[in-house]
C-alpha positions as CSV (number, residue, x, y, z in Angstrom):
1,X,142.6,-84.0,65.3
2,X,145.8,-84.1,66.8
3,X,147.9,-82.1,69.1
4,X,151.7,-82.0,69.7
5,X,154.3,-81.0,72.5
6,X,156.9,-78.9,72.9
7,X,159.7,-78.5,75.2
8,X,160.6,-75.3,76.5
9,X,163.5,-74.4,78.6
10,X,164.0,-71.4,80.2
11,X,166.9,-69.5,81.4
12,X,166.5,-70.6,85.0
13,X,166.9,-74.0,84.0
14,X,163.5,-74.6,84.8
15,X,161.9,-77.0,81.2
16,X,158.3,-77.1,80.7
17,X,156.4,-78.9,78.4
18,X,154.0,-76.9,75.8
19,X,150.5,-78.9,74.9
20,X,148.5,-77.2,71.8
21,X,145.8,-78.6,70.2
22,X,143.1,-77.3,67.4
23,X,140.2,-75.4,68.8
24,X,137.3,-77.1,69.2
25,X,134.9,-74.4,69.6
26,X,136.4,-72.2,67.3
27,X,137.9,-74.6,64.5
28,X,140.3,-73.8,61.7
29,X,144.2,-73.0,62.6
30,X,142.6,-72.0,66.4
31,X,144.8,-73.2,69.1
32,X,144.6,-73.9,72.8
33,X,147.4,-74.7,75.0
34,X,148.9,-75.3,78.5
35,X,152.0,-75.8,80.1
36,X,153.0,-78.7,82.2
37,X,155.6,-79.8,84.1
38,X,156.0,-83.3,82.7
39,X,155.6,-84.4,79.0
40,X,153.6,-87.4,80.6
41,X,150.8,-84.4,82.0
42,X,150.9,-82.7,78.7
43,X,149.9,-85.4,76.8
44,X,147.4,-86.7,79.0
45,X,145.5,-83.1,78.8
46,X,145.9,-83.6,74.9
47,X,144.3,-87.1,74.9
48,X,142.0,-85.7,77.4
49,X,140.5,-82.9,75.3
50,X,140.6,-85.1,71.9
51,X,138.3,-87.2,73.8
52,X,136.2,-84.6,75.0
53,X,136.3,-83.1,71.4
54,X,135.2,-86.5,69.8
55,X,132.4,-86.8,72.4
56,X,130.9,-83.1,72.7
57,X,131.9,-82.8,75.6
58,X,134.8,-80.5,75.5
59,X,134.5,-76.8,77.6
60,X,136.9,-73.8,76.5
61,X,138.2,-72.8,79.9
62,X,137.5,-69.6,79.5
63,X,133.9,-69.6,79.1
64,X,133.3,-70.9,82.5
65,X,134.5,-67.6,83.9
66,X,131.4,-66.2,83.4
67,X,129.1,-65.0,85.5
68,X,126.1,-66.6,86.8
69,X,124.4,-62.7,86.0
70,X,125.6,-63.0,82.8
71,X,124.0,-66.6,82.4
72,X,120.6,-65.7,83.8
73,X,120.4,-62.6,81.1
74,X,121.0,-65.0,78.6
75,X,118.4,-67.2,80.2
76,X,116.0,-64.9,80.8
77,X,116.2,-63.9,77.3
78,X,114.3,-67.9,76.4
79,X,111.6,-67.3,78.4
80,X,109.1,-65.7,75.1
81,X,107.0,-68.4,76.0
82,X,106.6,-67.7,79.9
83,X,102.9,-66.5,81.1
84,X,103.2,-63.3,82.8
85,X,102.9,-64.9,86.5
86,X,105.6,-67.5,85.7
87,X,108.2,-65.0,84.3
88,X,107.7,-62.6,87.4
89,X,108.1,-65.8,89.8
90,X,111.6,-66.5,88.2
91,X,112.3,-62.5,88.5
92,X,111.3,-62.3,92.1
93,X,113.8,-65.5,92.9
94,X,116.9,-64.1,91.2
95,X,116.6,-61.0,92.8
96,X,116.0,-62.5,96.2
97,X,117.8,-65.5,96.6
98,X,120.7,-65.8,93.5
99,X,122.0,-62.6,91.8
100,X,120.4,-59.7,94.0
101,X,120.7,-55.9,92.6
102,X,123.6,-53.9,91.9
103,X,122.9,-52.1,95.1
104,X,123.0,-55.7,96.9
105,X,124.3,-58.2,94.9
106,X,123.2,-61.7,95.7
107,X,125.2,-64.8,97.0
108,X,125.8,-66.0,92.7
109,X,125.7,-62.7,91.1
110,X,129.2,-63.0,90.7
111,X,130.5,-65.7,91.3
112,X,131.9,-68.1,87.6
113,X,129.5,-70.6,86.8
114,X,132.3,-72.9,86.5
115,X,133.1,-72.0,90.0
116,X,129.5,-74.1,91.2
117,X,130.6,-77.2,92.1
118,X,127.7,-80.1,93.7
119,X,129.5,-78.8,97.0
120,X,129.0,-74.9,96.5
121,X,125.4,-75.5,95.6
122,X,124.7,-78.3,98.5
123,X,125.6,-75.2,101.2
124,X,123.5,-73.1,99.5
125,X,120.5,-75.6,99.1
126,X,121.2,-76.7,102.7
127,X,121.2,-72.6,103.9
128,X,118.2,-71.5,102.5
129,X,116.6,-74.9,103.5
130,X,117.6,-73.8,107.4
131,X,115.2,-70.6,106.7
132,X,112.6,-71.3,104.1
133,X,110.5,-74.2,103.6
134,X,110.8,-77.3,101.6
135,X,108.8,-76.0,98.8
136,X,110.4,-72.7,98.4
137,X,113.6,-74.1,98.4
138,X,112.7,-76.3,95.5
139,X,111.4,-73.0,93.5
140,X,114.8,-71.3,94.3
141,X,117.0,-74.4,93.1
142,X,114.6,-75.2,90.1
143,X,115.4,-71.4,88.6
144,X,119.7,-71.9,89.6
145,X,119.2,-75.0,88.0
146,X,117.8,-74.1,84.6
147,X,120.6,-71.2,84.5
148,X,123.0,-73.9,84.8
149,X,121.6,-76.2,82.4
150,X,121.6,-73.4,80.2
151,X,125.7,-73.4,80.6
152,X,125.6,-77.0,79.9
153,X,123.8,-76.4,76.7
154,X,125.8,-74.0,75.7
155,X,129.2,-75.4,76.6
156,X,130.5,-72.9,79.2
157,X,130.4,-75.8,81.6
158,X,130.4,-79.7,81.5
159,X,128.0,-81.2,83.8
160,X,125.2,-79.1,85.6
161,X,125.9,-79.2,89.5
162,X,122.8,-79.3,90.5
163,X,122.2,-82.9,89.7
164,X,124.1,-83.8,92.6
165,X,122.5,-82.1,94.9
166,X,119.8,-83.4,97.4
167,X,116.6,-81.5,98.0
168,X,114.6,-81.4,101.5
169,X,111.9,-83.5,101.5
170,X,108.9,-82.5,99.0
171,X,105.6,-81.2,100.8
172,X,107.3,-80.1,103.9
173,X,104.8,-77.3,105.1
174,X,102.4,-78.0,102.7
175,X,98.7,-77.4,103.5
176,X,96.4,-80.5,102.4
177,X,93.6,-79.8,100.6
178,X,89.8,-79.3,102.0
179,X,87.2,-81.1,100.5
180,X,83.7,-79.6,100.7
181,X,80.7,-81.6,100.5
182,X,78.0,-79.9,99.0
183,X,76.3,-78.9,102.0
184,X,79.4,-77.5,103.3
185,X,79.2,-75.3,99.7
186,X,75.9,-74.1,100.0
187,X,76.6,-72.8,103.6
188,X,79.6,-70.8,102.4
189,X,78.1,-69.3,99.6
190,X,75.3,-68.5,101.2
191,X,77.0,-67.3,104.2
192,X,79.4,-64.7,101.6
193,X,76.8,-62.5,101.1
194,X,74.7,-62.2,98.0
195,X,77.2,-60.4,95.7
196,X,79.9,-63.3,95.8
197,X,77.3,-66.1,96.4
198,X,77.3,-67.1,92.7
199,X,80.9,-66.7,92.2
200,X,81.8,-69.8,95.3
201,X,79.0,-72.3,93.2
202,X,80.5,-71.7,89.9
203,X,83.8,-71.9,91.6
204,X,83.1,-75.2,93.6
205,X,81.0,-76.7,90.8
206,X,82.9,-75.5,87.4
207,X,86.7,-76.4,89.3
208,X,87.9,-72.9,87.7
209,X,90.9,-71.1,88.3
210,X,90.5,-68.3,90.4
211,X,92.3,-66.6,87.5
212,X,89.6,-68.2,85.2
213,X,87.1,-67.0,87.1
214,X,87.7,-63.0,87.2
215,X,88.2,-63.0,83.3
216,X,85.0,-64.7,82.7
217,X,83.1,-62.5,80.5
218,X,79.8,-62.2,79.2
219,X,80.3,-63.5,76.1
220,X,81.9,-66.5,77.3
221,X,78.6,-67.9,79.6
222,X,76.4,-69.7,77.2
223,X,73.1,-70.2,78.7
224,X,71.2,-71.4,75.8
225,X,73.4,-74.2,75.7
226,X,74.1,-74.5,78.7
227,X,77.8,-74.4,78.6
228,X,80.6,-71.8,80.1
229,X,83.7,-71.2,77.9
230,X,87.4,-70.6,79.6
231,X,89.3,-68.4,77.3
232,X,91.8,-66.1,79.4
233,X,93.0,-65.8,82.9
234,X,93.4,-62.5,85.1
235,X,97.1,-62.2,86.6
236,X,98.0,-59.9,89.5
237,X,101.6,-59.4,88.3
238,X,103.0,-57.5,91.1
239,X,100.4,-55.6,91.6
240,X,99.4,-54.8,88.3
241,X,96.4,-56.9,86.6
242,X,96.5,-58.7,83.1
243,X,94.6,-60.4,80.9
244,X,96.4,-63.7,79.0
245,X,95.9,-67.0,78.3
246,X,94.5,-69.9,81.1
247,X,97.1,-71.3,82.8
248,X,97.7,-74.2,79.9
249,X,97.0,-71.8,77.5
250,X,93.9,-73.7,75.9
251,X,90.5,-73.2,75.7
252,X,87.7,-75.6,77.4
253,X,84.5,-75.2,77.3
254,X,82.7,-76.8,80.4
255,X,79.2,-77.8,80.8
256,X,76.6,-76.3,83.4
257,X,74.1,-78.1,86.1
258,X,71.0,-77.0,85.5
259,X,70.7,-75.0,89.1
260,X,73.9,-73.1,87.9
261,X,72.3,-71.9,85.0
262,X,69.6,-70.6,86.6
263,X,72.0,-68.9,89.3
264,X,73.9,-67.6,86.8
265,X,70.9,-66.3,84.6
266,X,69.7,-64.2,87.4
267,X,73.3,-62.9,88.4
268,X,73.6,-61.0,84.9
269,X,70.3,-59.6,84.9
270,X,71.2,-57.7,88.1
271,X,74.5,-56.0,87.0
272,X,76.7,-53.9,89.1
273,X,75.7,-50.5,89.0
274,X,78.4,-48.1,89.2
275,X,78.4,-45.4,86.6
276,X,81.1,-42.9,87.8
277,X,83.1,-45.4,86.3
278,X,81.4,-48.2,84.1
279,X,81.9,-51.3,84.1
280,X,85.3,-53.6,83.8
281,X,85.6,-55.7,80.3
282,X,87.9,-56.9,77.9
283,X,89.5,-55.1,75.3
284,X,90.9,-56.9,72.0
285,X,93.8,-54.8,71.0
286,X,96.9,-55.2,68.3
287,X,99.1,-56.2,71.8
288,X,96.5,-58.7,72.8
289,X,93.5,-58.7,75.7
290,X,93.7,-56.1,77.8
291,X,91.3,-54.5,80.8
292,X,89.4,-51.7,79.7
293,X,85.9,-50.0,80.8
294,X,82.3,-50.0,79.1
295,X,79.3,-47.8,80.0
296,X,76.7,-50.8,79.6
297,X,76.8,-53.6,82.1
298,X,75.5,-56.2,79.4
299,X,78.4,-55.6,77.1
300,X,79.6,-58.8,75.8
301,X,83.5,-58.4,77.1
302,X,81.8,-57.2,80.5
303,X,83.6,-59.1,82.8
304,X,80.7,-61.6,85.2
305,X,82.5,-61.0,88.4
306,X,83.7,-57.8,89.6
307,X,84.1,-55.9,93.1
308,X,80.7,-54.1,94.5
309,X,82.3,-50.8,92.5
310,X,82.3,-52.8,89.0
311,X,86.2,-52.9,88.9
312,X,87.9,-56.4,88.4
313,X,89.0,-58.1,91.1
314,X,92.2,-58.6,93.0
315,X,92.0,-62.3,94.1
316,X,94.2,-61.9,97.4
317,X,92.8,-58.7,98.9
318,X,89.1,-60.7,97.9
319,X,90.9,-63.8,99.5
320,X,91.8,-61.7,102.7
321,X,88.9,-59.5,102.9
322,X,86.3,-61.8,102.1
323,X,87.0,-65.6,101.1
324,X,88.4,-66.5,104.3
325,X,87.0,-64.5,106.9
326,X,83.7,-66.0,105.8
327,X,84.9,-69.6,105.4
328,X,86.7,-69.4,109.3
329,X,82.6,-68.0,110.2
330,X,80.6,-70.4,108.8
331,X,82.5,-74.2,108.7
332,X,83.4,-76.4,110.7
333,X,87.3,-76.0,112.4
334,X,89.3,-78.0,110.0
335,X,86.4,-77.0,106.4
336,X,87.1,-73.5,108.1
337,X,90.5,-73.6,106.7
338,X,90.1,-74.1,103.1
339,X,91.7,-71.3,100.8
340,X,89.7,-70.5,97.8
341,X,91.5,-72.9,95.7
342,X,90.3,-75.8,97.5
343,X,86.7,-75.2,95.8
344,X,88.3,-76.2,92.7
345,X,89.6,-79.2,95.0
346,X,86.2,-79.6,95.6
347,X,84.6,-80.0,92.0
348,X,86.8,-82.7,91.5
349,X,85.8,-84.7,95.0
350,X,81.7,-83.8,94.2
351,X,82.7,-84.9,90.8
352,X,84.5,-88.8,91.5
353,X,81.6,-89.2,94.2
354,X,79.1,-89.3,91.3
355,X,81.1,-91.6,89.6
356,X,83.3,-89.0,86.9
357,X,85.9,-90.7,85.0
358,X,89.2,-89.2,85.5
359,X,89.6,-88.1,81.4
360,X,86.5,-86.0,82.3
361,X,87.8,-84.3,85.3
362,X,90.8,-83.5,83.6
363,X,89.1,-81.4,80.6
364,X,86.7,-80.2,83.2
365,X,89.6,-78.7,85.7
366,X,91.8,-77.9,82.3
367,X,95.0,-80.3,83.5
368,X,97.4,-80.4,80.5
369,X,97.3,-84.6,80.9
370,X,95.8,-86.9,82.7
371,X,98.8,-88.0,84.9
372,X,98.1,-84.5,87.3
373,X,94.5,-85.8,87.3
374,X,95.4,-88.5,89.2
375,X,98.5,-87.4,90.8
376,X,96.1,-84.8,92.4
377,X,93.0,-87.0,92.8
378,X,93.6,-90.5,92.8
379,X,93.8,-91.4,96.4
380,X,89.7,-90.2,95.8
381,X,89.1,-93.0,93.7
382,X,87.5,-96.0,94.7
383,X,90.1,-98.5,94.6
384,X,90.9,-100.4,91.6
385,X,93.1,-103.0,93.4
386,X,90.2,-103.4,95.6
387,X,87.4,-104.1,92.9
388,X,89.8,-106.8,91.4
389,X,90.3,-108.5,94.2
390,X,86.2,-108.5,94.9
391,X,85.4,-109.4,91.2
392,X,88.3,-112.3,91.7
393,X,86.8,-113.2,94.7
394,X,83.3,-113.5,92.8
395,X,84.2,-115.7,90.3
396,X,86.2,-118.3,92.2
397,X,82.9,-118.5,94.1
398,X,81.1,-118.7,91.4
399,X,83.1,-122.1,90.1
400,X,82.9,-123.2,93.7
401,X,79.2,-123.7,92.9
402,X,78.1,-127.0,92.4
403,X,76.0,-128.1,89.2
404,X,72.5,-127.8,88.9
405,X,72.1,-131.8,88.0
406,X,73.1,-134.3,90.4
407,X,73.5,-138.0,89.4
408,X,70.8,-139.9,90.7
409,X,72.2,-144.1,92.4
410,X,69.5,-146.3,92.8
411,X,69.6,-147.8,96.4
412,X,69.5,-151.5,97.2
């Protein structure tokens, strides 16, 4: 590739110097060009683009005028593979924090992506971080982000700027989790009342989703072998419920204590009765699972945990009404606190005090790889620096030892 330069003079007087140079995007007899006041400035812009050219790294100037809308349409059109839940998050975020609505745009709806410099991003980062906490202000710069690595991918920009940007710490505001001991378990669930009291042991001894939990069907509990099969998730997708995949969309089966087979043995022989409007399930349809209603309680899609009326469950008006009213009643102060998701918590603590290996506890909770396993858990583990240094300890004491046989000196 090479460019050349032209000088122009103009009737003023004024003489500027003309830089072109082959397209790089476009290719063939394409041009760009610029003007410049010096021939030594036009020539550095032409061995600056035949570097960037050579390198992939060039940019046409004109496609970072787009819009940041325009790049998040073309970003939310990747997301094929999003679960439901995820792809509403990343809705919710653009339409409160980044582009807004027609009716009130937001602070990037139009602003050029090649306009968001590490500065322009830092006041924005630091903004929100003056009204939201830490974690929510990492959600809202993770979705800005992978709209602008999307306009690094496709060349409307060089360098994302949100690589130089620097995050509040992470955690701020977070809630740490509740361990229950199993005492602690048994007086919640039997504290929740007798229609949820099998729901809080499966919970706290199966580590389920919550989601897990309310598309449990029939089909899926196993009690000849003892075993209870995770094969979809219920969503609450902005108020509307639906059936997919678990949350790392595989399936696991998980196997039962004997006491929770019995528990759950008895809980579906003694169905929800509710006629007027039969009994929530899951339909297999051309578009996938989907809720739907059966007239007989032991259907095999009939879903194991339902509300009093025998309609699926919402988990956060169960959470508010329910979960946590009882848990505040019946614990201690600071066990008191524990959202519903800290029974799952809990499956993995009862599970390392009897001596679980951490490959087990991940296929039990369903973590995608063992590095969350023990990113979550491993501060629960006995140490392993600790039994070195006692088995160390052991066998230099061990040498220290002297030998059975002694050499015996006659005296005299």
């Amino acid at each position: 590739m090479a460019g050349h330069i032209k000088r122009r003079t103009y009737p003023s007087g004024r003489v500027a110097w003309r830089a072109r140079f082959p397209d790089p995007v476009k290719g063939g007899t394409a041009q760009i060009e610029r003007s410049f006041a010096t021939k030594r400035e036009a020539q550095d812009w032409i061995d600056e683009v035949k570097h960037a050219a050579r390198t992939g790294l060039y940019v046409n100037p004109a496609h970072a005028k787009r819009t940041v809308l325009d790049v998040a349409q073309e970003w939310q059109a990747t997301w094929a593979d999003l679960a439901p839940k995820t792809r509403a998050g990343y809705e919710s975020i653009l339409e409160r924090h980044i582009v807004g609505t027609a009716e009130e745009p937001g602070r990037f709806r139009r602003a050029q992506v090649g306009a968001l410099t590490p500065d322009v991003v830092q006041g924005f980062v630091n903004d929100l971080a003056a009204q939201r906490k830490p974690n929510t202000v990492r959600r809202v710069y993770s979705v800005l982000r992978g709209i602008l690595t999307l306009a690094v991918q496709r060349r409307y920009i060089g360098a994302n700027p949100c690589d130089a940007v620097k995050l509040p710490k992470k955690g701020g505001g977070q809630r740490e989790h509740v361990y229950l001991a199993g005492e602690e378990v048994r007086t919640l669930a039997e504290s929740i009342g007798v229609h949820w009291r099998v729901l809080v042991y499966v919970a706290a001894y199966t580590g389920l989703r919550a989601g897990e939990l309310w598309a449990l069907r029939r089909r899926d509990v196993d009690l000849l072998r003892g075993t209870l099969t995770v094969t979809y998730g219920l969503k609450d997708i902005r108020g509307h419920l639906e059936i997919g995949p678990p949350k790392t969309h595989q399936r696991r089966t998980i196997s039962l204590p004997k006491f929770l087979r019995e528990m759950l043995a008895e809980h579906l022989a003694s169905p929800t009765r509710h006629p007027r409007h039969g009994y929530a399930a899951v339909a297999q349809t051309s578009d996938g699972p989907k809720l739907a209603w059966v007239e007989d309680a032991g259907h095999p899609d009939a879903l194991v945990f339902v509300t009093p009326g025998g309609r699926p469950v919402r988990h956060g008006l169960f959470y508010r009404r329910v979960f946590s009213p009882t848990a505040r009643g019946s614990l201690p102060a600071e066990q008191g606190r524990c959202r519903f998701h800290d029974l799952r918590h809990t499956c993995a603590s009862l599970a390392i005090e009897q001596g679980a290996h951490p490959k087990l506890i991940q296929a039990r909770l369903g973590h995608e790889n063992i590095t969350t396993t023990l990113n979550e858990y491993g501060h629960l583990f006995p140490s392993v620096e600790a039994a070195l240094a006692d088995a160390l300890d052991a066998g230099f004491r061990a040498a220290e030892q002297p030998d059975n046989v002694r050499e015996l000196r006659a005296e005299g």
